[in-house]
N, C-alpha and C positions, 0 to 999 in steps of 0.2 A: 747507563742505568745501573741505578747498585743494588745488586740483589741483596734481599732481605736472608739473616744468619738464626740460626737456632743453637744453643747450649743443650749439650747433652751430659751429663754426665756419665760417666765409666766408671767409679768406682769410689769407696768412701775412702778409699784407701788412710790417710791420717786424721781423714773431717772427723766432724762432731755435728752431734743433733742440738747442739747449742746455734749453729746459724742461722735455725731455720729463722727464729726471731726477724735477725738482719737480711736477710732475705725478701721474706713475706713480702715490702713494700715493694718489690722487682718482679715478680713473678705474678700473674694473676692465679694463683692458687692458693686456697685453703693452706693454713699452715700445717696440719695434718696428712693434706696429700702430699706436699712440699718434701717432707720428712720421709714418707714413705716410697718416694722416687729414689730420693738420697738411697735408701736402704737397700731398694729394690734393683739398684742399676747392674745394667747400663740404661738410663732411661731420659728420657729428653724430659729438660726441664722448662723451654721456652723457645717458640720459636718467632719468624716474622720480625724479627729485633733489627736494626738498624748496626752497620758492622762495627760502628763507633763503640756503640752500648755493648753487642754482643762480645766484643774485645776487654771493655773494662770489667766486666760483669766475671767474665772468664777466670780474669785475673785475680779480682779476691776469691774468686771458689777455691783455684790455685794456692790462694797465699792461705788461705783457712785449710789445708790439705785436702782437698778434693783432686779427683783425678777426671778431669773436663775433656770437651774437644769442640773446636766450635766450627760449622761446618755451613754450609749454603740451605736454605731451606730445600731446594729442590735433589740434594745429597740421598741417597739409599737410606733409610731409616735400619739403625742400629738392631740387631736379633731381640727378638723378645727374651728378656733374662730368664725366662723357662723355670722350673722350680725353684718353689718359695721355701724357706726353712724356719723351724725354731730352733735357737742357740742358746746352750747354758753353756758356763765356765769353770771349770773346776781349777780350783789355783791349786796346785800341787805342791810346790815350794809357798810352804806357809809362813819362813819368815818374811816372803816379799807379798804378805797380803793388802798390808796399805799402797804398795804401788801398784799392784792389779787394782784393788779400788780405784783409784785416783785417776787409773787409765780407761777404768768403767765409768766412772762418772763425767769424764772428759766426751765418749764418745756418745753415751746418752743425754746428755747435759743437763746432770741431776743434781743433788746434793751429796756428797760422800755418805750421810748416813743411808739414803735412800741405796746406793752401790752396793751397801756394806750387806744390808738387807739382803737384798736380791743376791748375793754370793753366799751368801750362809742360809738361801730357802732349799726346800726338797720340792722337785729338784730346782738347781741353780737356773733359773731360764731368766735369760736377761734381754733376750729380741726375740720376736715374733715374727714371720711374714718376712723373711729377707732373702737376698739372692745368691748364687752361690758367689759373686763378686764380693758381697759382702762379707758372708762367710770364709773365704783366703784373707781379705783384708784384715778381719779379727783377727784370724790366724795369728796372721804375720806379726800383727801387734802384739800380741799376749804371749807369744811365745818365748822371746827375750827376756819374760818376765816369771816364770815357769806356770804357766795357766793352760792349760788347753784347752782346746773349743773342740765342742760338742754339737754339731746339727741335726737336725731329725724331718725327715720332709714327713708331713704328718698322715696325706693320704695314704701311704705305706709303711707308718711306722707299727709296731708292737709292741702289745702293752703287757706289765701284767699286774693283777687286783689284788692290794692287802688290806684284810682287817683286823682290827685292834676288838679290847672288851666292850670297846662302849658301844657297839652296832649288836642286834639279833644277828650271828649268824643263819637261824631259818631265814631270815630275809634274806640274806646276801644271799644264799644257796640258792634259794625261789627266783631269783633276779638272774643269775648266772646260768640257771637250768632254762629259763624261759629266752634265754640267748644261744639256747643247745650248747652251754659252756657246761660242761663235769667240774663242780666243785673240788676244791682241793682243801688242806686242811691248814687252817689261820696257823701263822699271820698271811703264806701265800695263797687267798684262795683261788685264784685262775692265773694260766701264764699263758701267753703269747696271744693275747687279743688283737683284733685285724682296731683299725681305726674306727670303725664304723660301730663294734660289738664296744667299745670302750664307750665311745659316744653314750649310745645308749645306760651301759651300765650306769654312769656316772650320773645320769638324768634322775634315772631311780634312787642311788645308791649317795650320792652326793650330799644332798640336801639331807642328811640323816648323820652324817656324821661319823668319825672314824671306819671309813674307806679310804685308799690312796690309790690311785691308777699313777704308774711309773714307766715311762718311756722306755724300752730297750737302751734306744740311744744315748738316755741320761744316766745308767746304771755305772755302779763305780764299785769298783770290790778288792778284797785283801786276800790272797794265797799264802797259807799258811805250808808248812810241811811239817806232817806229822811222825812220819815215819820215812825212813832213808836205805834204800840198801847197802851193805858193804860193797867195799871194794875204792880202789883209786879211782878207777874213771867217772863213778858217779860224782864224785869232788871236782871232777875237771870239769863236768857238764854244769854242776853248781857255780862256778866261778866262771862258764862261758853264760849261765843265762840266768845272772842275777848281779855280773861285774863283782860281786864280795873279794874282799883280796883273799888270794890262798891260805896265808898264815889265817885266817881266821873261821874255815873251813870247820876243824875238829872241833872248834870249841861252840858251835852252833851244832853239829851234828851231836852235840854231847847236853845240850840244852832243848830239846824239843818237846812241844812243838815250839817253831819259830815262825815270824813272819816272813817273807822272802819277797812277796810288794807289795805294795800299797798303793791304792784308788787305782785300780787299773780296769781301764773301759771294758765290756764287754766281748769286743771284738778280741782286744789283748789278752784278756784271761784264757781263751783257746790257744791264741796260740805261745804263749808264753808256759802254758800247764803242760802240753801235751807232750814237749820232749823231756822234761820231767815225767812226766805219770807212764812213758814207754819204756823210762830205764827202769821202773819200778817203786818209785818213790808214790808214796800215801799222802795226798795234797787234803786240803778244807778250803772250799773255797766262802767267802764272808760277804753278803751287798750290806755295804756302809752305809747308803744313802739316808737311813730312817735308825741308824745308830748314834748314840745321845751317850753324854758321860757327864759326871760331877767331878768339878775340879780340886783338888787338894795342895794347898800351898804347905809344903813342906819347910822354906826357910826361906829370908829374903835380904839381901843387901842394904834395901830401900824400901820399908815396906811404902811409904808416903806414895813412892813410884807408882807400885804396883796396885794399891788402890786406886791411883788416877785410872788406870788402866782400865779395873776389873769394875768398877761402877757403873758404868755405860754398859758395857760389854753384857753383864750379868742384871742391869735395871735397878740397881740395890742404891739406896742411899748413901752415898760418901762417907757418911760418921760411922753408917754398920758396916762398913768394909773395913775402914780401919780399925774400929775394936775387934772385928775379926780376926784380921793379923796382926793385933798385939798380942794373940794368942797362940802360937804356932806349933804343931802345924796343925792345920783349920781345914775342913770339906767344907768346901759350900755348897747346898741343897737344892740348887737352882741347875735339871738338866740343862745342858747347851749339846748341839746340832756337833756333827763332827767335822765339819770348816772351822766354825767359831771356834772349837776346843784346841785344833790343830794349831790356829795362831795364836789366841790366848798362849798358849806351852810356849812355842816359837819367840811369841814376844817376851813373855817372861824372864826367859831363859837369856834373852838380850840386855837383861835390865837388873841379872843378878839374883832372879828370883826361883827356884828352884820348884818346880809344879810334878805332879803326877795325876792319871785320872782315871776314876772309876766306870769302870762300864756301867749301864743304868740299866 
């Protein structure tokens, strides 16, 4: 008697949500549940299958880079994948932004513009509801590519509330108080909201316009040093925890304030700040995440290039970009997000075209 097989899947590890399409006709589920097993696993995707079927079936999960396993129906059923996550991407190395795209649009099976999108929003959240399988398997992927992932399980994440002019702040204070939240004073006005107080804020707060609620976990920041103590050893702790080559030590500490990193997670800014700020050193720390700059084209090789480029990017007409850089050098008035402005520079700078930007 031949006992009946079930597919389960283990992990998205190289797939894409591009199969569910090809799928759908094998599986009797919805193609939105389909997708959401993928994401969620390890999670069974069919069972009762015939060991022929359950064998070929296996086999393109496999060959589409799935990580499967195909098992007797009567086999122990796989742990439940236990918390769910949201993940944004921060691509850190901005001149490899088109191939983090390419590798975001591969595994959501979008359009690159649609990728592009979603890596240059506030914050970068590009899955919902997935499991921490999937979450290593991002990892793994993006990393090669200088991007890191970011998850946040949301029942215990923490939030905190900014608003801009275009909101009453008496509202926002009346909404915050009436959440036992102590207003703070814009653009931050409450930190560290539980899930549940964010929920609500955003209910009232939302639909009104310039509020942002901002995940702990999506937060991204820049450590500046302002001030430095004398002496040798604080140069040697400078160059044990920022890697700068030695030679180049006095002539930052002779130009300050300086940057010392860039988009570093929240987690990291602790521990990255604090052996600095115990030798004595005067840090600033900066969240990037809702920082915006105007681009200025100082000189360009090509300008033809760099208009192909900056049309799309900045939404501008092709003929007004290139009369722009017939004039150089040109700011263009149109803020952009600090992803997009990072590659913008990145790429330009590949293509001969010298850029600089204005903070906004």
């Amino acid at each position: 008697m031949t006992v009946a097989q079930r597919i389960t899947v283990l992990s998205l590890h190289q797939g894409s949500a591009s199969i569910v399409r090809a799928l759908v006709p094998h599986f009797e589920l919805p193609p939105a549940e389909l997708a959401a097993r993928l994401f969620r696993a390890p999670a069974v995707l069919a069972g009762g299958l015939p060991a022929e079927l359950a064998r070929g079936l296996s086999e393109v999960l496999g060959n589409a880079g799935l990580r499967v396993v195909v098992e007797p129906d009567d086999a122990p059923l796989p742990p439940p994948a236990g918390p769910t996550y949201d993940v944004a991407l921060y691509p850190r190395d901005a001149g490899r932004f088109r191939e983090v795209c390419a590798e975001l649009a591969s595994v959501l099976g979008c359009p690159l513009a649609d990728a592009a999108a979603a890596l240059c929003a506030t914050p970068p959240t590009v899955l919902g509801s997935v499991s921490q399988a999937t979450v290593d398997a991002l990892r793994a992927r993006f990393a090669p590519l200088g991007a890191e992932v970011d998850a946040s399980h949301p029942p215990t994440a923490r939030y905190d509330v900014f608003a801009t002019d275009a909101v009453s702040l008496a509202v926002v204070r009346s909404v915050l108080e009436a959440q036992g939240v102590t207003p703070g004073e814009p653009p931050l006005v409450a930190r560290d909201l539980s899930h549940e107080q964010a929920e609500r804020v955003w209910k009232e707060l939302g639909p009104r316009g310039g509020v942002r609620l901002l995940d702990h976990a999506f937060q991204r920041f820049d450590v500046s040093l302002l001030e430095a103590p004398a002496g040798d050893s604080f140069a040697e702790l400078l160059v044990r925890e920022t890697g700068m080559p030695q030679a180049l030590v006095p002539k930052v500490l002779n130009r300050l304030p300086v940057v010392l990193h860039t988009g570093l997670s929240r987690a990291d800014v602790v521990a990255r700040t604090a052996p600095l700020e115990a030798a004595g050193a005067k840090l600033a720390v900066q969240l990037i995440n809702f920082r915006s700059f105007r681009l200025t084209v100082e000189d360009s090789k090509d300008a033809a290039v760099a208009a192909e480029l900056l049309s799309p990017a900045l939404g501008l007409p092709a003929s007004e970009t290139r009369t722009a850089l017939s004039r150089l050098p040109h700011t263009f008035p149109h803020a952009v997000g600090d992803t997009r402005a990072r590659w913008l520079v990145a790429e330009l700078r590949a293509r001969g075209t010298r850029t600089s930007l204005v903070p906004q």
